[in-house]
Backbone as numpy.savetxt, mean C-alpha at the origin, in Angstrom:
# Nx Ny Nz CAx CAy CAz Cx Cy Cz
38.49 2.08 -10.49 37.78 3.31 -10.79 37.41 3.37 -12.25
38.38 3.24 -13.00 38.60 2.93 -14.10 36.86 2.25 -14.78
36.79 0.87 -14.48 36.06 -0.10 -14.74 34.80 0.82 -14.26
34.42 0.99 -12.96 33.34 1.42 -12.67 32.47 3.00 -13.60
33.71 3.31 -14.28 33.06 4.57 -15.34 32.79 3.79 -16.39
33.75 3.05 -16.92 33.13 2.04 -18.14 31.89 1.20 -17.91
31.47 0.92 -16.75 30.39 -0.19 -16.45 29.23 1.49 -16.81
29.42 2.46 -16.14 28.28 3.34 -15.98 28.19 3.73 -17.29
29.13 3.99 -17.81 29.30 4.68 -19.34 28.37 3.58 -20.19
28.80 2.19 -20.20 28.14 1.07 -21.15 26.80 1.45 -20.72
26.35 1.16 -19.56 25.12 1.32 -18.86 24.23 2.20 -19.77
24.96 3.48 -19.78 24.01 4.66 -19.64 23.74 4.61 -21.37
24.47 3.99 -22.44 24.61 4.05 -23.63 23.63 2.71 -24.20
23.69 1.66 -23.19 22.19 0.66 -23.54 21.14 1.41 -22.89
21.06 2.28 -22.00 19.44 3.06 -21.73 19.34 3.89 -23.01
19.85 4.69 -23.27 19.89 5.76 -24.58 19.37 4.88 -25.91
19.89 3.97 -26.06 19.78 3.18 -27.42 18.46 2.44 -27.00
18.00 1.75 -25.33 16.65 1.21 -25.38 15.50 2.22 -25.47
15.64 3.59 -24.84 14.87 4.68 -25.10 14.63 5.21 -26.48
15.58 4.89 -27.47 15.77 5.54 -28.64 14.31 4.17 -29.50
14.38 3.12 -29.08 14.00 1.92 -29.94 12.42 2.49 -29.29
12.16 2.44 -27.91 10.96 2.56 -27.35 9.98 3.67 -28.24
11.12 5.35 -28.30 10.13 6.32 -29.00 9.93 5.92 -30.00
10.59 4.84 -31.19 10.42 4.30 -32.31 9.06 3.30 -32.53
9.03 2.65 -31.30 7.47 1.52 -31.82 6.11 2.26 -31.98
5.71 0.96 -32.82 4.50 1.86 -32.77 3.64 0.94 -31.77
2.46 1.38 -31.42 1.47 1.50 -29.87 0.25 0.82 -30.50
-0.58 -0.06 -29.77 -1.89 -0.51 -30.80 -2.37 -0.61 -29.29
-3.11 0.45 -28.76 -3.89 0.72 -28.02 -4.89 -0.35 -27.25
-5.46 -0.52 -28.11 -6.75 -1.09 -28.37 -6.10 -2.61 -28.06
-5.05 -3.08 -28.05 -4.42 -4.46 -27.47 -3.81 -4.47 -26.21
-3.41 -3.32 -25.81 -2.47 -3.34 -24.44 -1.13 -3.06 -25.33
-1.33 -1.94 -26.40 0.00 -1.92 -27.03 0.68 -0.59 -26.04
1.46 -0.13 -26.16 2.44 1.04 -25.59 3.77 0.35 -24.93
3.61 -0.87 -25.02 4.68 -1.83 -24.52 5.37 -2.25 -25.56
6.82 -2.07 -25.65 7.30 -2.75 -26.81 7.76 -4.19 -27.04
7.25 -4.79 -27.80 7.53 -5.94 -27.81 5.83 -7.10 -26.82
4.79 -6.17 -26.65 3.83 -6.58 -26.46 3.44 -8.13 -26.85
2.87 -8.36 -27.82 3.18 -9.52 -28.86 3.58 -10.26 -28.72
4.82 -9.68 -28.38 5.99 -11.19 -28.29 5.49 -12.59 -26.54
5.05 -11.35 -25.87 4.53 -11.90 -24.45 3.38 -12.47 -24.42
2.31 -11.25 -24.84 1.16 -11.65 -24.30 0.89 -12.87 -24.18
1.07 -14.16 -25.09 0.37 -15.09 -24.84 1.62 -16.63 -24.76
2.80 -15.50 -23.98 3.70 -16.59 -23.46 3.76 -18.02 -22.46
2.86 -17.32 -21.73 1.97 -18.32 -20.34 1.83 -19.74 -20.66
0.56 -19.04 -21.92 -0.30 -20.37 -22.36 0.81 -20.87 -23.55
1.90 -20.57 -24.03 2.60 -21.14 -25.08 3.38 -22.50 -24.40
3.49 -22.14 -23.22 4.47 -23.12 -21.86 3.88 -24.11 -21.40
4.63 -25.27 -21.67 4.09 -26.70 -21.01 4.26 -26.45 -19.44
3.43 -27.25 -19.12 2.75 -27.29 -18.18 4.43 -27.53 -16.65
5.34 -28.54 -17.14 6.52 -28.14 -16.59 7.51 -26.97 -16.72
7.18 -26.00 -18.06 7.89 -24.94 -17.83 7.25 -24.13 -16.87
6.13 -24.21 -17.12 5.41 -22.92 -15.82 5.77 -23.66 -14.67
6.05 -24.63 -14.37 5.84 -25.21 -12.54 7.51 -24.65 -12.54
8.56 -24.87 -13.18 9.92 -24.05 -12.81 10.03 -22.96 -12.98
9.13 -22.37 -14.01 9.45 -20.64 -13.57 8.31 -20.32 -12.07
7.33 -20.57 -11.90 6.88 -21.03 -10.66 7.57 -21.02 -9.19
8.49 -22.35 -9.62 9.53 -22.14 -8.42 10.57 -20.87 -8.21
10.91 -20.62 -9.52 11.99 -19.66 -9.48 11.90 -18.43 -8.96
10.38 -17.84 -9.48 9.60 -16.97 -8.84 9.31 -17.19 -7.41
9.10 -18.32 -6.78 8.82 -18.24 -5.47 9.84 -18.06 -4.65
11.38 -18.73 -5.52 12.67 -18.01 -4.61 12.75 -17.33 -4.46
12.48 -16.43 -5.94 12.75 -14.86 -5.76 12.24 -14.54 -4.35
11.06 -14.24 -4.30 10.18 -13.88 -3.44 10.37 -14.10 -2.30
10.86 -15.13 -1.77 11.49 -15.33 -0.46 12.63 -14.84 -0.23
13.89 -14.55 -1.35 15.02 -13.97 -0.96 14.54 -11.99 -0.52
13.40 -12.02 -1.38 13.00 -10.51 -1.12 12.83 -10.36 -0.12
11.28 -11.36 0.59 10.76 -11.03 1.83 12.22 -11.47 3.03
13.13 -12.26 2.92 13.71 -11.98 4.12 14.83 -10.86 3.91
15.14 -10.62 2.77 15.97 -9.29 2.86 15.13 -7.96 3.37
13.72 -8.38 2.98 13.12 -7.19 3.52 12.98 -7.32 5.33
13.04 -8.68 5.42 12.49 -8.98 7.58 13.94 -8.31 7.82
15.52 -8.65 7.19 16.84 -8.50 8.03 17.09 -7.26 7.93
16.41 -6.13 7.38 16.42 -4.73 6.66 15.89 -4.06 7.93
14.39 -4.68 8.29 13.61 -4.01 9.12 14.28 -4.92 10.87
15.22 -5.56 10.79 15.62 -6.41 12.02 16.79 -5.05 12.37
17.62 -4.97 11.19 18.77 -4.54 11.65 18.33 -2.23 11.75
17.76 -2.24 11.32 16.78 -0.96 11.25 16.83 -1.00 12.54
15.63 -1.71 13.50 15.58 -1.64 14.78 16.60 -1.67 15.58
17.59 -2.68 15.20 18.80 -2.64 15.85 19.47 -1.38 16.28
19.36 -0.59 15.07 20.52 0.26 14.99 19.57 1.55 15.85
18.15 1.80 15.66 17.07 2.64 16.20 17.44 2.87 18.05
17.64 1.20 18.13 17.30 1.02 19.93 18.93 0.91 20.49
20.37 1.50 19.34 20.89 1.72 19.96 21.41 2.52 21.06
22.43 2.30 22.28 22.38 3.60 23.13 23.67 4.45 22.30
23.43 5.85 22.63 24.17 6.79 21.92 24.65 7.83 22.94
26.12 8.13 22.53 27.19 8.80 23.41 27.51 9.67 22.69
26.43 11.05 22.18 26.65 12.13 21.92 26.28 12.98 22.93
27.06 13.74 23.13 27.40 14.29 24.24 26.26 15.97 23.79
25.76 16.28 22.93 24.98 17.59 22.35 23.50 16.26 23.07
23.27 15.31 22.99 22.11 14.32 23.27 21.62 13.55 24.33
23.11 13.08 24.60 22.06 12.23 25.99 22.39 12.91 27.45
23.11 13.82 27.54 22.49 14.29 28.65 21.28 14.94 28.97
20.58 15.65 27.55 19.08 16.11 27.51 18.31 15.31 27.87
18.51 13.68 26.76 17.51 12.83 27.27 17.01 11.78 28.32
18.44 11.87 29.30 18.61 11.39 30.50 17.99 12.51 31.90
17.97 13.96 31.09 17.14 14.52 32.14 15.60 14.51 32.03
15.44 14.15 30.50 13.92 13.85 30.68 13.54 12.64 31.00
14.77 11.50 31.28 13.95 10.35 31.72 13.69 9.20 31.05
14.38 9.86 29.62 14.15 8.67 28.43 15.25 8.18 28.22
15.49 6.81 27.13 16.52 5.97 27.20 17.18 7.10 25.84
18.76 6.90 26.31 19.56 7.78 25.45 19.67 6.62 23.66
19.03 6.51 23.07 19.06 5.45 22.22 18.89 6.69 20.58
18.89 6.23 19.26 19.09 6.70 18.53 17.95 7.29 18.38
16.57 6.55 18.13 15.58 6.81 17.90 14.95 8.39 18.56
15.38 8.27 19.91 14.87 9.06 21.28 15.46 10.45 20.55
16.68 10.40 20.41 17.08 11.38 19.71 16.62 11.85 18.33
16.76 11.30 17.23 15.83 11.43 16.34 14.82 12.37 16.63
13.71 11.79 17.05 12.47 12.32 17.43 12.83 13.89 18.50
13.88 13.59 19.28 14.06 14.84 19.85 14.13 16.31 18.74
15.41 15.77 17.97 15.54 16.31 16.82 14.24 16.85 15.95
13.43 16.08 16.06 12.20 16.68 15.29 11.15 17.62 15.83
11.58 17.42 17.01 10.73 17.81 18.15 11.46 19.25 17.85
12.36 19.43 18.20 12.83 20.95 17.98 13.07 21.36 16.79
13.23 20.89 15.62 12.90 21.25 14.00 11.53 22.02 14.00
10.56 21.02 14.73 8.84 21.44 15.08 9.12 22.64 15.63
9.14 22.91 16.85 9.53 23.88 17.40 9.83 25.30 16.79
11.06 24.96 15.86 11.39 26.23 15.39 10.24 26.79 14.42
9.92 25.66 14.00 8.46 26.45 12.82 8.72 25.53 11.50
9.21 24.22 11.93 9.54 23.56 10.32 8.18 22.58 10.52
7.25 22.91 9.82 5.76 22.29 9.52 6.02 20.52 9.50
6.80 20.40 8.08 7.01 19.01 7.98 7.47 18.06 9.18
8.33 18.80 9.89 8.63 18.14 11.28 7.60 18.20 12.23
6.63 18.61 12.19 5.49 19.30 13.28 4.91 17.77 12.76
4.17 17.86 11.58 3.48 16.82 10.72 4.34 15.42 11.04
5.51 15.05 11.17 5.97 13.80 11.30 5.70 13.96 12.87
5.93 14.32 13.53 5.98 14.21 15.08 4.00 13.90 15.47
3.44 14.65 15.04 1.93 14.39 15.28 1.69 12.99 14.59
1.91 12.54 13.32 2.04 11.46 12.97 2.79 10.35 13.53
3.86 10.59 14.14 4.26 9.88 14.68 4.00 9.15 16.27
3.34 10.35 17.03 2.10 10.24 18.15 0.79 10.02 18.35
0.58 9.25 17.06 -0.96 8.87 16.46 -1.61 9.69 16.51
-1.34 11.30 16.35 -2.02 12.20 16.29 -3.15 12.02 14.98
-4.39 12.27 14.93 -5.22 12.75 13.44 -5.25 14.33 12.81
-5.33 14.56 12.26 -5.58 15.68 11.03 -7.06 16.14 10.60
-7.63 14.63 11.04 -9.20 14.84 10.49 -9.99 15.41 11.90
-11.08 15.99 11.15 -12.24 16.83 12.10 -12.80 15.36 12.34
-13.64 15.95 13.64 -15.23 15.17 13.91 -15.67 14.82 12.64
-16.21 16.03 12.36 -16.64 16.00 10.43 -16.60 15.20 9.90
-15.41 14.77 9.58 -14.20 14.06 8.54 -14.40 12.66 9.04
-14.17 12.57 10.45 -14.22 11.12 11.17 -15.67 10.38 11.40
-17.14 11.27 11.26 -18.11 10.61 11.11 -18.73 10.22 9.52
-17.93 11.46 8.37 -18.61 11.02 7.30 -17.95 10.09 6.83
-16.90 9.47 7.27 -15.64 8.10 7.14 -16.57 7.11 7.39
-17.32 7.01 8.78 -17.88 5.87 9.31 -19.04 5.95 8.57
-20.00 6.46 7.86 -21.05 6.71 7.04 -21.02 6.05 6.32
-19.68 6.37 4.90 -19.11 6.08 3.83 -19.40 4.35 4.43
-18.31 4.19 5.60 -18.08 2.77 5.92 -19.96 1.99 5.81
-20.69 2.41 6.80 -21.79 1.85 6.75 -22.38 1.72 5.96
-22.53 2.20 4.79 -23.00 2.51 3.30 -22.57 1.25 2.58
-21.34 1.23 2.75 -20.58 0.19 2.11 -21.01 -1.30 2.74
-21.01 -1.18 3.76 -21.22 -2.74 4.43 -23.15 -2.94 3.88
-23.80 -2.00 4.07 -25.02 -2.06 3.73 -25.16 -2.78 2.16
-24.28 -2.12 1.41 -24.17 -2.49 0.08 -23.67 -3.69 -0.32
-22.97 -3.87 0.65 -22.14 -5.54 0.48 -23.16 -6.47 0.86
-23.77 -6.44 1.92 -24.92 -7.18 3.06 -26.09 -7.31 1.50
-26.88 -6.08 1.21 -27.72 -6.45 0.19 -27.25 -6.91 -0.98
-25.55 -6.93 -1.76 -25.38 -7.75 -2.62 -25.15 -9.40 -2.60
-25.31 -9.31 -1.32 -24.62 -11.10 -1.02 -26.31 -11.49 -0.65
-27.27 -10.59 -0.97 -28.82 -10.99 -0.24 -29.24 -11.79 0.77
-28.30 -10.47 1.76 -28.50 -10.81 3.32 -29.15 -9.54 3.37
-29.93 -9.45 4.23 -30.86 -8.59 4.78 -30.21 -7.64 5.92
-29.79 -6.56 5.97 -29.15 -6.21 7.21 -30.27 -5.61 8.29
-31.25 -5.43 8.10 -32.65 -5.06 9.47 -33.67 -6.51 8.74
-33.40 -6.76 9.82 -34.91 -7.63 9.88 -36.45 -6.86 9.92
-37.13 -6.95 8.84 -37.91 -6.66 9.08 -38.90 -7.38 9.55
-40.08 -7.40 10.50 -41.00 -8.40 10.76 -41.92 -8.28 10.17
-42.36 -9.72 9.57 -43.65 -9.46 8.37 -44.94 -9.46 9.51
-45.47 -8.16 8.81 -46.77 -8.16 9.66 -48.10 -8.87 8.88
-48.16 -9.34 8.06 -49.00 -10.57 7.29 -49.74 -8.92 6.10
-49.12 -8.01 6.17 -49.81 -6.63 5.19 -49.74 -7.00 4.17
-48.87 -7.86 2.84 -48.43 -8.21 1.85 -49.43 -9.17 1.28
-49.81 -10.34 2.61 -50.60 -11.54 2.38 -51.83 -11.54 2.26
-52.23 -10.11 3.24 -53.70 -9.57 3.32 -53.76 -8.72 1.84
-52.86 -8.18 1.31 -52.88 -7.27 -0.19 -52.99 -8.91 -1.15
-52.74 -9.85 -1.21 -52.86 -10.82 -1.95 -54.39 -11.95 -1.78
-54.40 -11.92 -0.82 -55.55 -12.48 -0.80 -56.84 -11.27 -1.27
-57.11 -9.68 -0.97 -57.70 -9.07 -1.15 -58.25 -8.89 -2.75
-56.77 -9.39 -3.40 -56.61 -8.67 -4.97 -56.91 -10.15 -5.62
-56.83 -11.57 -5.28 -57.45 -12.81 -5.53 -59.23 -12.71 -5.32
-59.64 -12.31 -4.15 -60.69 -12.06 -4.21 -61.52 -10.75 -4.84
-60.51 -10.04 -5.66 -61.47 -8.78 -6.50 -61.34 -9.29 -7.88
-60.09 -10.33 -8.07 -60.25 -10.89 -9.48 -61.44 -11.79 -9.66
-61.57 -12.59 -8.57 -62.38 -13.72 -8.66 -64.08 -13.03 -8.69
-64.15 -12.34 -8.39 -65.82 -11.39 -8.73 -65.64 -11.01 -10.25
């Protein structure tokens, strides 16, 4: 117990003293300053032979994998515990008369279901959300697809693709030959 106040105590006394140094620097805007110790980084990358970057490289890519599967066994054991069956006796006899599996989740959501009920909004709002309910009008849902078409239109003429074909009716060729023959008089 002891140790664990001294670990928080040290803790909280290097934040105080790094906060104290931070309001102290000064900021050069105009570089990407407001960071302390800016400078010292920015141009760490390119200071690194070409084998230091390939091992911090790797090291970084461990990281990253120890993340993403702590994040898959997080969302594994999540479900686990969601689709367990549950022997609360205030619960699954309700949800065995409606027919549903007595599991954590079922309850949960029951739970919200009658939070809703009583008049608690936020629970109303997770439960509609949670039934793929929308929020948005007609309104809302055609000037979305607008926005969308607008955008693809804009993409289509920046990549100078044509999105309507137009068919040349030879009007352009007949304006060119017309205006060759009024120069040529």
């Amino acid at each position: 117990m002891a140790s664990s106040n001294y670990f928080s105590y040290n803790n909280s006394q290097k934040a105080l003293k790094i906060g104290r140094l931070l309001c102290c620097c000064k900021t050069d805007e105009k570089r990407g300053g407001g960071v302390a110790g800016y400078d010292n980084i920015r141009d760490a990358n390119q200071k690194r032979t070409p084998h230091e970057r390939r091992e911090l490289a790797k090291i970084a890519g461990r990281a990253s994998g120890v993340a993403r599967r702590r994040k898959a066994n997080f969302n594994k054991t999540l479900n686990m515990l969601l689709t367990a069956e549950i022997d609360s006796p205030e619960w699954k006899p309700l949800l065995d008369e409606l027919g549903v599996d007595a599991t954590l989740e079922s309850a949960m959501l029951m739970a919200q279901i009658k939070k809703a009920l009583s008049g608690n909004v936020k629970a109303a709002y997770f439960v509609a959300q949670y039934a793929g309910q929308s929020f948005n009008t007609d309104a809302d849902n055609k000037e979305q697809e607008a926005r969308t078409e607008h955008i693809k239109a804009q993409t289509a003429k920046a990549k100078g693709e044509d999105a309507q074909e137009i068919e040349d009716d030879g009007f352009i060729d007949a304006l060119k030959s017309e205006a060759s023959d009024v120069w040529e008089d």
